[in-house]
Rosetta silent file (secondary structure, phi, psi, omega in degrees, C-alpha in Angstrom):
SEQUENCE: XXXXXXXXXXXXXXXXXXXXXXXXXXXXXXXXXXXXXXXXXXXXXXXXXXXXXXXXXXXXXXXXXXXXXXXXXXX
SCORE:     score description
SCORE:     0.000 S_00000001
   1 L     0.000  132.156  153.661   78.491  116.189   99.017 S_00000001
   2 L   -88.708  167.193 -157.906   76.778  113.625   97.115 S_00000001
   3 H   -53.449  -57.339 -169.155   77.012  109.829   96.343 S_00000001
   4 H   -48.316  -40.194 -173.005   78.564  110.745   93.159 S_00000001
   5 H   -76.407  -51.642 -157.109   81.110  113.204   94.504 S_00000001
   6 H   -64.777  -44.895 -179.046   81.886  111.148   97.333 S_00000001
   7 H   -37.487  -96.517  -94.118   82.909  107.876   94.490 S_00000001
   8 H   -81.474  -34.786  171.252   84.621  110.199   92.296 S_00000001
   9 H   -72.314  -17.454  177.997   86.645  111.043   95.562 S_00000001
  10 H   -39.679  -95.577  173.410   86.903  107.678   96.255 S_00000001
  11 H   -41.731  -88.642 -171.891   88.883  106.855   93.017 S_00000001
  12 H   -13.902  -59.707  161.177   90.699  110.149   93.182 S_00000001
  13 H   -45.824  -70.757 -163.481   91.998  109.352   96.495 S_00000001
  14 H   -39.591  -63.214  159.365   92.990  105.866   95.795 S_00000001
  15 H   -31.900  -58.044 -136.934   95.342  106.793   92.866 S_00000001
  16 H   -86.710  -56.783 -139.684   96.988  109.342   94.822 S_00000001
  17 H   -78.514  -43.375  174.976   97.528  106.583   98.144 S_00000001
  18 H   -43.888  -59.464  175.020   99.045  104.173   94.822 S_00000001
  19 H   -55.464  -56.544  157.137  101.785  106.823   94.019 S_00000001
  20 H   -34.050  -75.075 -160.373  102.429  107.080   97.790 S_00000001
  21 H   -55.318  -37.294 -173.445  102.657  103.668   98.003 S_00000001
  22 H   -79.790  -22.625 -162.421  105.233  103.272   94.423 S_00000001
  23 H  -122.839    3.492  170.154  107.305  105.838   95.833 S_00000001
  24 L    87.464   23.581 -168.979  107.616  104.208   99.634 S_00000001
  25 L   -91.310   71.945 -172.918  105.835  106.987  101.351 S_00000001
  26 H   -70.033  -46.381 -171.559  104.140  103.885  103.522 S_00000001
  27 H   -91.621  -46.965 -177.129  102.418  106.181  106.456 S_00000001
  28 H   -73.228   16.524  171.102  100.878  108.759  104.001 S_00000001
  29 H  -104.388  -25.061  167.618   99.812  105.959  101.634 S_00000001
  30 H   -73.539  -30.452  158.853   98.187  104.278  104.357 S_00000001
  31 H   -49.301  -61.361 -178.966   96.596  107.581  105.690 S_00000001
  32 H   -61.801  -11.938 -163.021   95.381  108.039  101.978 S_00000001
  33 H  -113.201  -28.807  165.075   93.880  104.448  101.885 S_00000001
  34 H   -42.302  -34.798 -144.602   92.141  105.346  105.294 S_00000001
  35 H   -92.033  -31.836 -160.103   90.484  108.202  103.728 S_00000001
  36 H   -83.393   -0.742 -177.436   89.646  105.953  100.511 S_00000001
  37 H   -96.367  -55.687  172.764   87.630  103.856  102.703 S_00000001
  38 H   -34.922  -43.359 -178.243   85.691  106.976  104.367 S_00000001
  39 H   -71.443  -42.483  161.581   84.703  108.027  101.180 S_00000001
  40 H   -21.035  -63.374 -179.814   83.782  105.019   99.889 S_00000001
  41 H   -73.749  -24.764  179.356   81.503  104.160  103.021 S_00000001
  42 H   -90.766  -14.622  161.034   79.406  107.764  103.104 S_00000001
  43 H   -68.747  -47.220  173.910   78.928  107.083   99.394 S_00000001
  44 H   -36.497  -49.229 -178.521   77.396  103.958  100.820 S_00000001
  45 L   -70.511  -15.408 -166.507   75.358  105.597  103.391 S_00000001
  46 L   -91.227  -32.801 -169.511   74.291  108.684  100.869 S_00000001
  47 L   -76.205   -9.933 -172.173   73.137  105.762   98.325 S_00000001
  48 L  -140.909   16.046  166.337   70.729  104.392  101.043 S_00000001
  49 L  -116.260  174.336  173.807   69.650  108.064  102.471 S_00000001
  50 L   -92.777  176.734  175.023   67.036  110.268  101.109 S_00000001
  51 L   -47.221  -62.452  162.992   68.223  113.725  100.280 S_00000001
  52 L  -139.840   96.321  168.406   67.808  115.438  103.136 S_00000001
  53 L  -102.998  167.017 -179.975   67.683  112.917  105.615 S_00000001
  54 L   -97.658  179.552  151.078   70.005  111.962  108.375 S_00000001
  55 L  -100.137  163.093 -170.687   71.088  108.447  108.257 S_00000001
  56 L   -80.425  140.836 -160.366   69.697  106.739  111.411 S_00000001
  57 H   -69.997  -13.803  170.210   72.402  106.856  114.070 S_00000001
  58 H   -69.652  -75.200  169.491   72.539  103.263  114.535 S_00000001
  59 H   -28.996  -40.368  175.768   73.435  102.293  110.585 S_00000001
  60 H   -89.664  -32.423  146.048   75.990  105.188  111.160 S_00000001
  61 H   -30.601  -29.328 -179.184   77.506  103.924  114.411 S_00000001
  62 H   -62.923  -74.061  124.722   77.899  100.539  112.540 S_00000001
  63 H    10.234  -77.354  155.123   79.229  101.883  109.939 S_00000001
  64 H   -35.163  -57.649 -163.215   81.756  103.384  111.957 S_00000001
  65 L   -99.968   -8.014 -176.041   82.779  101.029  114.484 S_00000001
  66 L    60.926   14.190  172.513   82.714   98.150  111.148 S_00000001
  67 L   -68.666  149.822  147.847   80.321   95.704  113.015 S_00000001
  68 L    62.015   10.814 -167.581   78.434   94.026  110.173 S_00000001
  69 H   -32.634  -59.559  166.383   79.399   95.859  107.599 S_00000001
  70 H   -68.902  -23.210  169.484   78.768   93.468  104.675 S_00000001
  71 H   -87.509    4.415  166.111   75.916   92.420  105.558 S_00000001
  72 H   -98.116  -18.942  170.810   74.490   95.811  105.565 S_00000001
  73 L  -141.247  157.962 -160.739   75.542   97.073  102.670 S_00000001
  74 L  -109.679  126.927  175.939   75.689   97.024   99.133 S_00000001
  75 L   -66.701    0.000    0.000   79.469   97.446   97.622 S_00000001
């Protein structure tokens, strides 16, 4: 997947965790807003990798674990 794909999933998700949410479905809208974050952050990381590069395991560890987050990356 690419940066683009990953956004587009981004948004995609996020609607569908709104309709969860409007219709009270509270743990699969919150599941769905989980997911909207994942994509969201590996668009970050794809936006700051070369094609086919790894991202350095630290930056993804970071990433992960949500140390520093903001200051690492651009939203």
């Amino acid at each position: 997947m690419n940066r683009l794909t990953l956004q587009r999933l981004s948004r995609l998700r996020l609607k569908e965790a709104r309709v969860l949410l409007r219709e009270g479905m509270y743990p699969g809208a919150y599941y769905m807003a989980g997911y909207v974050v994942e994509c969201a952050l590996k668009a970050c990381i794809a936006k700051q990798t070369s094609r086919h590069d790894f991202p350095d395991k630290q930056r993804a560890f970071d990433c992960h674990t949500h140390k520093s987050l903001l200051g690492k990356w651009e939203f």
